[in-house]
N, C-alpha and C positions, 0 to 999 in steps of 0.2 A: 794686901798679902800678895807674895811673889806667885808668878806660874807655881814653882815647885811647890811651895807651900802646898798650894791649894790641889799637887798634883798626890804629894804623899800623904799629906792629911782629910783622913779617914772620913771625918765629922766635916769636912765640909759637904751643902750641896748645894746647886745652881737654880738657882730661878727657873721652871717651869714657862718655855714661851707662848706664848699667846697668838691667836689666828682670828680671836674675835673681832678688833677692827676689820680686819681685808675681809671675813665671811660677811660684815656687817657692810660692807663699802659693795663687796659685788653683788648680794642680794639688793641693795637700794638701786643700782646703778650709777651710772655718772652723775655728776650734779646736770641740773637745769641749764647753766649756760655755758655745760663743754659741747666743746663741736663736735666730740667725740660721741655723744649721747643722739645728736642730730643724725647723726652718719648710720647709726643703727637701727633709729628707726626707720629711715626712708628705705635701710636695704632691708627690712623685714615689708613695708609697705610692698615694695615691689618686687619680693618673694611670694607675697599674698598673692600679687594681681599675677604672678606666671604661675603659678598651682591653678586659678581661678581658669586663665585662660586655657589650658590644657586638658582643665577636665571638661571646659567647654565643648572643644576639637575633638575630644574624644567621644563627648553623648551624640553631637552633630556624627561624626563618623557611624557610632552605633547604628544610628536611627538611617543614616541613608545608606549601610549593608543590609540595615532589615529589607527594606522597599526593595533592594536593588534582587535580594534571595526571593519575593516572593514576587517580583516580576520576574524573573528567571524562572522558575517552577510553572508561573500561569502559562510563559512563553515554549518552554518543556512540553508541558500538559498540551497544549496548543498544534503545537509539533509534532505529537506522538500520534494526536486526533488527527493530524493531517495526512500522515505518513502511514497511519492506517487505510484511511479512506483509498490513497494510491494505490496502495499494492490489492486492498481489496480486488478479487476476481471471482467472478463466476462461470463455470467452466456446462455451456449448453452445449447440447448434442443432438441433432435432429434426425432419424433415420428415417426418410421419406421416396416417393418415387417422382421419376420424372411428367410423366403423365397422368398425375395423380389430383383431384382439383383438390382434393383437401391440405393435400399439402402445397399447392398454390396459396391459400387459402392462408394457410398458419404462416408460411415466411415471408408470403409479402405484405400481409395486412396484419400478422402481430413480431414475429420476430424484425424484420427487416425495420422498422419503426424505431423499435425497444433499441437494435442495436446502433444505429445512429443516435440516440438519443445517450447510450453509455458505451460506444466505442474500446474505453481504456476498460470496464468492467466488465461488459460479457464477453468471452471468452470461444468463439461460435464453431463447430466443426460441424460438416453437412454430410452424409452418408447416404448417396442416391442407389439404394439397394429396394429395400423395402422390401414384399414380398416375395421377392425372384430366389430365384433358384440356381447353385453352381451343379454345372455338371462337369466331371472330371474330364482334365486333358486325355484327347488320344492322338494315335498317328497323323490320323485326318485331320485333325485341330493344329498339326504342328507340333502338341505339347503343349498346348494354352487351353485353357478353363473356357466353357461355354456359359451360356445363361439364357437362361428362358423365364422372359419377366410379365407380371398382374397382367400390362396391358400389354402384352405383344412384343414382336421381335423386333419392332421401331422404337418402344418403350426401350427395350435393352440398348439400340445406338443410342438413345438422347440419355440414359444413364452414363454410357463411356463419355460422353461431351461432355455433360455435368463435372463428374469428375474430374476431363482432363483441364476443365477450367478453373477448378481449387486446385487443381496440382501446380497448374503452370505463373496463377497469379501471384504477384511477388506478396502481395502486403492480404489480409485472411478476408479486410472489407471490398477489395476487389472481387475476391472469387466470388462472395455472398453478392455482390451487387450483379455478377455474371449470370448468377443461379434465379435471381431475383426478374432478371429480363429473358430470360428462356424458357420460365413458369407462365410467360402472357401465350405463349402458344406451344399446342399441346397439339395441333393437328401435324398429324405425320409427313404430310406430302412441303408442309411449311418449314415445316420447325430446321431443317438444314440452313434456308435460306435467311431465315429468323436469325436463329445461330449465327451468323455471319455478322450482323446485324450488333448483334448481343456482345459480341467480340470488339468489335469494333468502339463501340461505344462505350466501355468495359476498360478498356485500353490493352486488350490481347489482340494476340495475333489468332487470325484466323485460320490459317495453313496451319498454325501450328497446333493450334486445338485438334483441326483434323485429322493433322496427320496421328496427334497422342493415338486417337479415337480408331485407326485403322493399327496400332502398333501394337505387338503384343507385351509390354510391359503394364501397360494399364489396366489389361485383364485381370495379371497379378495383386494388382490395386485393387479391385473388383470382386475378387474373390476374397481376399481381407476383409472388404468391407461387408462380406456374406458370413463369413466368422464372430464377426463381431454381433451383425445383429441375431444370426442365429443363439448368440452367448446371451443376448440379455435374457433378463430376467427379474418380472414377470415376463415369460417369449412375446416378441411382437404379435400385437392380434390385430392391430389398427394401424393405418398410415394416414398422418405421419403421427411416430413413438417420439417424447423430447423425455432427455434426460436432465437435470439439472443437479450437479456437481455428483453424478452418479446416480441420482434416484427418479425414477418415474411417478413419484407419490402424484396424486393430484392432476392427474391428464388434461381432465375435463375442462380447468382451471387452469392449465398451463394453455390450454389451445385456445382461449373466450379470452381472456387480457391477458397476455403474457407479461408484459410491465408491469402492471398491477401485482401478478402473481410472482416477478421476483421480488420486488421490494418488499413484499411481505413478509417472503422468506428470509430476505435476509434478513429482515429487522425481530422476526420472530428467532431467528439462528444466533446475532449475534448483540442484542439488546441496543442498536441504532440503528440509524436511516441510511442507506448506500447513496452513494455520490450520485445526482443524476434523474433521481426517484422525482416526482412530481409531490 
């Protein structure tokens, strides 16, 4: 039958094609000895082995970010313990007199110790006032503050020395070590020449301490320093008074081990042990 026939005539129809071989040919695959068949397995082979090796690289990397996060955290944690300890400070205050054995007594045989032994921790400010007394500037004075001190009016120059040698020392364990060798004498007709002594070895100057000690700005000093202990509170009733970070709690205990007596504090204040502590 021609095209046209078959194109006008109605009652013809076409054979239905069929897909069943090529669905039957691609489900089976290639035959066994095309090379086409070979070709496909070996690139599925070694799509398997690079899937295989990747998620390898990937558990390996897991596993050595976990270690790597929690040595970083321990080393953090580490750091933070360390960085505390640092800045840890405690801030002592000792209001004592020059000719006073007690207070001989407390800074050289328990502060003086304590603070060589934790330098970057105690914190040490020395206040050679004690129980004296400012009397108000007059004409006669200049306009400078007087003072009439426990042991006498030699007690009040070996205060101005005291003083001018926390003032003048560059670094705070100098001046404590100044104060620490001018406590071994307390006799009046000595202690100038002592002083000298104490200066020297110290690494201050000796003129210059004395000259602080005849100047009237150190008075100013002096009478501050009569302010402040007249302020505390409980009032001074003993010398020497120690404050530890403001508080006087515990005297008795701060004067018999002072070391002793801060570690505890702070270990009781802040649930460890301060750098330094025995």
């Amino acid at each position: 039958m021609s095209y046209w026939a078959r194109t006008v005539d109605p009652s013809f129809s076409a054979p239905e094609p069929s897909f069943e071989p090529i669905r039957a040919e691609l489900v089976a695959g290639p035959p066994p000895d095309s090379p086409v068949r070979g070709r496909c397995t070996s690139v599925a082979v070694r799509g398997c082995r690079c899937v295989g090796l990747v998620l390898l690289v990937l558990i390996v990397w897991l596993i050595g970010a976990h270690f790597w996060s929690v040595h970083n955290r321990r080393a953090a944690a580490e750091e933070d313990k360390t960085r505390v300890q640092a800045v840890a400070v405690v801030d002592v205050v000792v209001y004592y007199e020059a000719f006073c054995p007690d207070s001989r007594s407390f800074i050289s045989d328990q502060l003086w110790p304590a603070y060589q032994r934790m330098p970057d921790t105690l914190r040490v400010e020395l206040v050679p006032y004690g129980k004296a007394k400012t009397q108000p500037p007059t004409e006669a004075t200049g306009g400078a503050p007087t003072f009439s001190c426990h042991h006498g009016a030699d007690e009040c120059r070996a205060n101005l020395v005291h003083a001018c040698g926390l003032r003048l020392a560059e670094r705070p364990p100098q001046g404590v070590r100044f104060v620490v060798c001018l406590l071994k004498e307390m006799r009046p007709a000595l202690f100038e020449q002592h002083a000298a002594q104490c200066a020297s070895s110290s690494g201050l100057s000796w003129s210059a301490v004395s000259a602080c000690a005849d100047g009237g700005v150190i008075s100013q000093v002096m009478e501050r320093y009569g302010e402040r202990t007249e302020a505390l509170r409980p009032r001074l009733s003993f010398v020497p008074t120690v404050t530890v970070n403001g508080s006087q709690d515990r005297q008795e205990e701060m004067r018999s081990y002072f070391l002793g007596f801060v570690c505890k504090w702070y270990q009781d204040s802040n649930g460890e042990k301060l750098s330094g502590c025995p």
